[in-house]
N, C-alpha and C positions, 0 to 999 in steps of 0.2 A: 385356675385353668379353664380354658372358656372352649368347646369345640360348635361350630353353628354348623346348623342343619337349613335349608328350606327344604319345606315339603309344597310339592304341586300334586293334585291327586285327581282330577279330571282331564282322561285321555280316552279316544277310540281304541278298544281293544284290536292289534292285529290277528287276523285268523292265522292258525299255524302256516296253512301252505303260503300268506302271504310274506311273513318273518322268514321262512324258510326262502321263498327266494330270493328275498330280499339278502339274505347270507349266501347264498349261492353265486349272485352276482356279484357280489362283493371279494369273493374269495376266485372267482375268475379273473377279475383286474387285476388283486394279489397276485399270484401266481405270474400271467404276462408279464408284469411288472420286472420280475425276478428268475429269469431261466436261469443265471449262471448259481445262483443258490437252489435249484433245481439241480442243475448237475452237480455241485460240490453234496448236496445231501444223498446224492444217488451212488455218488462215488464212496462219501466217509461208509458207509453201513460196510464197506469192506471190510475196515479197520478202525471203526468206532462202533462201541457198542450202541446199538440205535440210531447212528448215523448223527451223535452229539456227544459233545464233551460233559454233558448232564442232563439227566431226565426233565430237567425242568423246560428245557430248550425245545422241545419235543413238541410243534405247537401246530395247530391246523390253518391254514393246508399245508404248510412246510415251514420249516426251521430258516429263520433267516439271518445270512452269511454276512457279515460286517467286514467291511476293512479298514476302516480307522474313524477316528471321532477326534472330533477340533474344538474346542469351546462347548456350545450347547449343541450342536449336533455330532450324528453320528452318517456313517457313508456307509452302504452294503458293496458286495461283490459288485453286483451290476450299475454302480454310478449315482443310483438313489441318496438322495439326502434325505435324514428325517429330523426333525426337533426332537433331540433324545430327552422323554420323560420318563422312559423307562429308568433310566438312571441306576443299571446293574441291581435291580432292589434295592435300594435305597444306597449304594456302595457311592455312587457319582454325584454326593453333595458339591465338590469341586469341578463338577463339570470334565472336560476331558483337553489332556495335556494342557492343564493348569501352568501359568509358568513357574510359584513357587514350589508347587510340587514337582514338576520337572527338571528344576533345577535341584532340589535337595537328592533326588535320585539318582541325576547324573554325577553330581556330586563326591555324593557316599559311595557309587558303584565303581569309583578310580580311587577309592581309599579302600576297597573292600567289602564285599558283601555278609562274609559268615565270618563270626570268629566263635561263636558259643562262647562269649563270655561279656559282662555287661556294657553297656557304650554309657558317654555322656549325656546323648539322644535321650535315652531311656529316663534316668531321672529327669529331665524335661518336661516329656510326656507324662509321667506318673504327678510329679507336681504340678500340674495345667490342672489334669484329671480330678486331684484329689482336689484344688479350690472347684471347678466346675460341678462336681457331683457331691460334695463335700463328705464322702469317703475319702479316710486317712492313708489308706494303706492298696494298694497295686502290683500286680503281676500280668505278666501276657502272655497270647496264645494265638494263633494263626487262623483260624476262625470263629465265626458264634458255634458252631459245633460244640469245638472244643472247649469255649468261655464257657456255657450252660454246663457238660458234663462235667468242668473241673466244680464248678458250684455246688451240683449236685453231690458228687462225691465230698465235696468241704461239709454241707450240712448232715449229711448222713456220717461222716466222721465224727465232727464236734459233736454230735447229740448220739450217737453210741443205737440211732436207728437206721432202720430199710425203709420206712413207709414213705412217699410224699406225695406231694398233693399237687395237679396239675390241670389247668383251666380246658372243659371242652374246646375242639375247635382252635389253639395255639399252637404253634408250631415253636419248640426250642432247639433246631438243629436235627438230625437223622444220627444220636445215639438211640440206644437201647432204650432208656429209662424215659424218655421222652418222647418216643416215636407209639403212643398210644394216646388214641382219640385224637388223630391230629385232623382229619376231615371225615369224619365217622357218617355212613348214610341214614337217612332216617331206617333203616333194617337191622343195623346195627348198633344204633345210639342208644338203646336203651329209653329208660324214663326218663323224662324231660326234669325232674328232681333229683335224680339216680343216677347218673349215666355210667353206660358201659364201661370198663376199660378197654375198649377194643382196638389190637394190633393195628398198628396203622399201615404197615408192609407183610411180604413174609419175611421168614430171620427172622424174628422180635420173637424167644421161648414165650411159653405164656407163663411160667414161674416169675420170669420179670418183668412183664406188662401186671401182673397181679400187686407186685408191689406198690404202685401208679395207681393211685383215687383220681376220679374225677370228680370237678363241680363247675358249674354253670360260672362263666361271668357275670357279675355286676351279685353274687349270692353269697352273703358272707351265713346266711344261716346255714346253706349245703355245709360250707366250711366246719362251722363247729360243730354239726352231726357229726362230721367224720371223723373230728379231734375227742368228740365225748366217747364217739363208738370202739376207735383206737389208740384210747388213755395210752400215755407213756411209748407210743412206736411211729408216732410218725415225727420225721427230723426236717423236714421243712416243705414250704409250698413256694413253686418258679409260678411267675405269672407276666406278661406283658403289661406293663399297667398302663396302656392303652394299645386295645387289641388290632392286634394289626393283619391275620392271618383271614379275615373273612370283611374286606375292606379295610375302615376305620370304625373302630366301637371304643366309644371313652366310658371312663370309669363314673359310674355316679356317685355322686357326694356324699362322703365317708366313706366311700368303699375299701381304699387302698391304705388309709387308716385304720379300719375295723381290723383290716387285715393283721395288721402286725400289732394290735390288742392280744385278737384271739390265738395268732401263734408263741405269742410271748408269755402268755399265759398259762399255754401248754407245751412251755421249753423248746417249741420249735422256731425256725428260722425263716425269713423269707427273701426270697432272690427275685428282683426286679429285672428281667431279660428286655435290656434295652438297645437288643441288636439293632432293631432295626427304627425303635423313637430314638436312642442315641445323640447325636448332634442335629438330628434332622429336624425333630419336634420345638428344638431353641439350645443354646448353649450348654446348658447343664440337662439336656434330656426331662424326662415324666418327673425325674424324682428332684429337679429345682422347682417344675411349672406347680406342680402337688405340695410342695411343703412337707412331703411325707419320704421318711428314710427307711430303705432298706438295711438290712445286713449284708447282702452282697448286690452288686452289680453287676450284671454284662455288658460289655459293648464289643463290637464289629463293625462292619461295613463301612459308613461313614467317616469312621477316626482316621482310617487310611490314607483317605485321597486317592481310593482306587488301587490301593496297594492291598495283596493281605495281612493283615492282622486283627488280631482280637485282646482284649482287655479284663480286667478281673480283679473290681475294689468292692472291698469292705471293711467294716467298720474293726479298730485295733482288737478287739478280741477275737473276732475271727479271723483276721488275717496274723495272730501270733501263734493259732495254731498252726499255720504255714512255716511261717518263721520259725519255732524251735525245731522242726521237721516231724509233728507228727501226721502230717499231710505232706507227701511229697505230689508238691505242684510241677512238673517237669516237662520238657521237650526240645528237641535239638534245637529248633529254627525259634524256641520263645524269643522276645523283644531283640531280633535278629538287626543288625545295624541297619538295612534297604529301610523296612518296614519303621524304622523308628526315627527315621529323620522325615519320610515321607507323613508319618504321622506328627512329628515335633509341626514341619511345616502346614501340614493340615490345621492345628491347632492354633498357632500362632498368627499365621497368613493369612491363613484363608475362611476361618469361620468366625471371622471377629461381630464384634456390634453392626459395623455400617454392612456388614452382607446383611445380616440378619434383617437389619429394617428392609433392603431392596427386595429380600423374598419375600418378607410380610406383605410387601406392597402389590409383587405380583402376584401373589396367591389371592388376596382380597380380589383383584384385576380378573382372574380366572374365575374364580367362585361364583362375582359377580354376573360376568357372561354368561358364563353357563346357566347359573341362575333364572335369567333372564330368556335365553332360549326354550329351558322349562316351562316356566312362567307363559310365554307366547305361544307354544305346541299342546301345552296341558297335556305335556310328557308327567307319566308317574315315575319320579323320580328327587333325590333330593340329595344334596352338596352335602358332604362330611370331610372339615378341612384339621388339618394338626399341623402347625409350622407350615414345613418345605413338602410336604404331603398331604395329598389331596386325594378322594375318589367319588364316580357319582355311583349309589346305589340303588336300585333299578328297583322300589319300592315304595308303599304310600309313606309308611312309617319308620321316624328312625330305631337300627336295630340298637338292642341293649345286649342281645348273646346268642351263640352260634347258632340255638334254634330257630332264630328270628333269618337269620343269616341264609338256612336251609330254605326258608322262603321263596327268596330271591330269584328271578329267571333266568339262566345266565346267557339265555341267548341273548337277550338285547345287550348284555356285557359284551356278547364276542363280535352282535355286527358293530357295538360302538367302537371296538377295539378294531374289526378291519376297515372301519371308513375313516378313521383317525389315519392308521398306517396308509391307507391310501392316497389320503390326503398328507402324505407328507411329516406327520405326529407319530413318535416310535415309544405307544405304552408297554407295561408289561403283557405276555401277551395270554396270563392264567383270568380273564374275567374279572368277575366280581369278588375275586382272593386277594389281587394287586393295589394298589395307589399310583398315581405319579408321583415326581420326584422333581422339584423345580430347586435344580443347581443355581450355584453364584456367579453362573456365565451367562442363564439366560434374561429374554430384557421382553419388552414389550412388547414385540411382534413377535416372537418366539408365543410367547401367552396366547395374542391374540388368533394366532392359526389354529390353536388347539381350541379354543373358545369356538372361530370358526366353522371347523370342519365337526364340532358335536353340532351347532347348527341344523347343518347339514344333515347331519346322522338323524336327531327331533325330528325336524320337518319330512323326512322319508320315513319312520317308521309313525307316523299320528297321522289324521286325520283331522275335520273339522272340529273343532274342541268346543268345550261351555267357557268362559272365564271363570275365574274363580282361584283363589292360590291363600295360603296362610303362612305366615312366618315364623319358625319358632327356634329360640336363643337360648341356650342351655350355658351353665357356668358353673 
């Protein structure tokens, strides 16, 4: 598994008040750009809470209103076209109104959407799944929410404990048992070998955030402190096994191996939450690129084609404690016939070999550019690519774990995100938290605008630079 970095590290520092107006004017064009998502945001806070369908939407200077998306773009209220990278977090590997995904839905949806009881779809999907991941055995669920909590509740069953163990800084969903340490501030983090458990909301008792260890990314000695300290109680650790919630951060060499030494050797489990590396990172996700197997799996976003569902493989001993029912895996809408043909079709259609090389090709295309505008600005900044996802991290060196991450400025993440969307590019719009997402619809001028308009963004916030630049390849 190979993730590349450049690093450029010779730039004019901006003065605050210059960065600030630099985002100032930036978020002025925003805004003109988009009155009628100006009034739809003025109008929802009647009758939505925050005036969005979800807090994540909630973005400065305002939430923007879409009305449909075609291929690689997407269209707002006000007639905007953007090159969508944002790509629902990571949900729009298929790009949008797909034709086979739009056809398996139209499809299914005049044969019937719910029956609560299994289709043919489903074993389809579950056998794609099991050779792509090479977990044997499959169950679904209607989001990564849901995929993570049922994991967690699987290994805390099978192992007869409450404790697990979960990576600073990752996000597995907004349950209970996971919604601790998910963007903790440095006030609250605790020691940089130690950290906190700390609430990531309110709601979350602290009786069940206390359950939840923390350890550092890329640290398997954090790990076995906490497996010597709490002999015999903890039942497994979830981990992204390339972290996705503070950019891109890959796993260093042995890490994800060590891993599942040291939980195996202390009868614990471990869950590879691959919502959102999933289909997007290569075919069979972290756990084919790695060579290394989990006990259980998650997937989301991706497997759909834009539809909701979620996914949940592991290996036959774990998943027989599903099977004889001593874990009741359950939910009305599980592997619901819409979501399972749009997923059959996902798998079959649309994420085969020959996409995979086209994204390869454009990702290399983007990285490259970008790259190179670094390179020529003596922007500090440097390419962190995984598959069909990409991000640039606004820092000399690449990170290896969330403290490194806390580093990071995120203004220069947020004016690069409004001169992108200005410019016509619709990334996520959380900072230096996000990636892009390069669908099987976009092509080479699609790329090239976003290569473009960061350009753009370099040469506005640098100054007269030294030359100077290093390379460095990681595998």
């Amino acid at each position: 598994m190979t993730v590349q970095h450049t690093v450029q590290a010779v730039r004019r520092d901006l003065t605050d008040a210059e960065l600030t107006q630099i985002i100032a004017r930036q978020e002025e064009i925003f805004v003109a750009r988009q009155p009628q998502s100006a009034r739809l945001a003025s109008q929802a806070k009647r009758h939505l809470a925050g005036g969005v369908t979800s807090s994540w939407q909630i973005t400065a200077p305002q939430p923007v209103w879409l009305s449909h998306g075609q291929g690689s773009k997407v269209y707002d209220v006000d007639g905007n076209s953007y090159v969508d990278l944002h790509g629902g977090y990571g949900a729009a590997l298929a790009g949008h109104a797909h034709p086979a995904i739009a056809a398996a839905i139209r499809n299914q949806a005049g044969l019937g959407t719910h029956f609560a009881q299994p289709t043919k779809n489903a074993l389809a999907v579950a056998t794609d799944l099991a050779g792509r991941f090479g977990l044997p055995s499959w169950r679904f669920a209607n989001s990564g929410t849901e995929a993570t909590m049922d994991a967690i509740h699987l290994m805390r069953s099978i192992t007869g404990r409450d404790l697990i163990i979960k990576v600073e800084g990752c996000y597995h969903g907004h349950h209970d048992s996971v919604q601790v340490s998910v963007a903790p501030g440095p006030d609250e983090a605790g020691p940089k070998e130690r950290p906190n458990s700390a609430p990531a909301s309110s709601g979350i008792p602290r009786a069940i955030t206390e359950l939840t260890l923390i350890v550092p990314f890329n640290d398997t000695g954090a790990v076995a402190r906490l497996l010597d300290e709490h002999r015999d109680q903890v039942a497994g650790m979830i981990i992204e096994p390339i972290m996705m919630n503070a950019g891109i951060i890959e796993p260093e060499p042995g890490y994800l191996a060590g891993l599942v030494a040291l939980l195996h050797d202390h009868g614990a489990l471990l869950t590879f939450d691959e919502v959102k590396t999933g289909l997007t990172v290569g075919p069979g996700g972290v756990t084919r690129l790695s060579g290394v197997q989990p006990d259980l799996i998650t997937l989301a976003k991706s497997v759909g084609g834009g539809v909701a569902v979620a996914a949940i493989g592991g290996t036959t001993q774990v998943m027989d404690h599903v099977a004889d029912g001593q874990y009741e895996m359950v939910g009305t809408f599980n592997g619901n016939p819409l979501a399972m043909a749009a997923t059959r079709a996902m798998l079959t259609e649309v994420a085969t070999p020959e996409a995979y090389q086209r994204i390869d090709k454009l990702r290399d295309r983007a990285k490259a550019g970008i790259e190179q505008h670094i390179a020529d600005t003596g922007l500090t900044a440097h390419v962190v690519a995984a598959g069909a996802k990409g991000c640039v991290v606004f820092a000399e060196e690449p990170i290896t774990n969330y403290r490194g991450f806390l580093g990071v400025d995120d203004r220069y993440s947020h004016a690069h995100w409004l001169y992108q969307h200005n410019g016509g590019v619709f990334l996520p719009p959380w900072g230096k938290i996000e990636q892009w997402l390069i669908s099987v619809q976009h092509d080479e001028a699609d790329i090239d605008r976003l290569v473009e308009n960061f350009g753009t963004f370099a040469r506005a916030v640098t100054g007269p630079v030294t030359p100077g630049s290093q390379d460095v390849s990681e595998g």
